[in-house]
C-alpha positions as CSV (number, residue, x, y, z in Angstrom):
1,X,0.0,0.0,0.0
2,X,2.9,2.5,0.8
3,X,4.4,1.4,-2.0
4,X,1.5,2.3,-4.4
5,X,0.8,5.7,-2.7
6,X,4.8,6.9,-2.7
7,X,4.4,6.0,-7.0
8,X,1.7,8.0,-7.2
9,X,3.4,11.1,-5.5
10,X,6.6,10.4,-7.6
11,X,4.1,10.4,-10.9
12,X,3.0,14.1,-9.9
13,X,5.7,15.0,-8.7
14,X,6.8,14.2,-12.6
15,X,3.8,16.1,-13.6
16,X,4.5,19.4,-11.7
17,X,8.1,19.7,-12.3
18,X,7.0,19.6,-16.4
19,X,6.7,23.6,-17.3
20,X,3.7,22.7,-19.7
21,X,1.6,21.6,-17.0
22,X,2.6,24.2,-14.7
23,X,1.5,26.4,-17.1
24,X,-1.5,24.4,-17.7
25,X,-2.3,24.8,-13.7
26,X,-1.6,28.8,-14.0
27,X,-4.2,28.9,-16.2
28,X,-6.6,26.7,-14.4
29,X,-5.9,28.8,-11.4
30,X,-6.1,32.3,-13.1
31,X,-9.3,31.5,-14.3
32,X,-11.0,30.1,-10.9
33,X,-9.6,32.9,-9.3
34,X,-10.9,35.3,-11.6
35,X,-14.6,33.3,-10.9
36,X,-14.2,33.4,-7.0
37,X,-13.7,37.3,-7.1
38,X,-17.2,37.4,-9.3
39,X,-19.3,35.6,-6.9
40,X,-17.7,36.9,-3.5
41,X,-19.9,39.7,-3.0
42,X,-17.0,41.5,-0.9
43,X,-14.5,41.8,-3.5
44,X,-17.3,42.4,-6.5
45,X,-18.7,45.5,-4.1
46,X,-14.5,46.7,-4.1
47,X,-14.1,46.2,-7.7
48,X,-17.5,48.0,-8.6
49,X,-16.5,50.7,-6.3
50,X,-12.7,51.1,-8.0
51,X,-14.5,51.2,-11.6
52,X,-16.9,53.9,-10.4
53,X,-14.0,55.7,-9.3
54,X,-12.3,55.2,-12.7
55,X,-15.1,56.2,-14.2
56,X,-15.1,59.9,-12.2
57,X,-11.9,60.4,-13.1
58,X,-12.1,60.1,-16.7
């Protein structure tokens, strides 16, 4: 059983050291990150504030 689980974390360890997965993960990050700040209605109520703001200035 130890056996099987330390192959698995040598497989992704194999995975994340490859830079075309990192950068598939960057991308899978950026864009949940970019959907968490939509629905938290904190951080939307902050960004609709700073484009209001923007939108004064110009």
């Amino acid at each position: 059983m130890l056996e099987l689980i330390l192959q698995a974390f040598l497989t992704m360890n194999g995975f994340a050291t490859s830079p075309i997965v990192l950068l598939v993960l960057a991308f899978i990050g950026a864009y949940l990150g970019s959907r968490v700040v939509e629905v938290i209605p904190f951080t939307r109520r902050i960004i609709e504030r700073r484009e209001a703001q923007a939108a004064e200035r110009d």
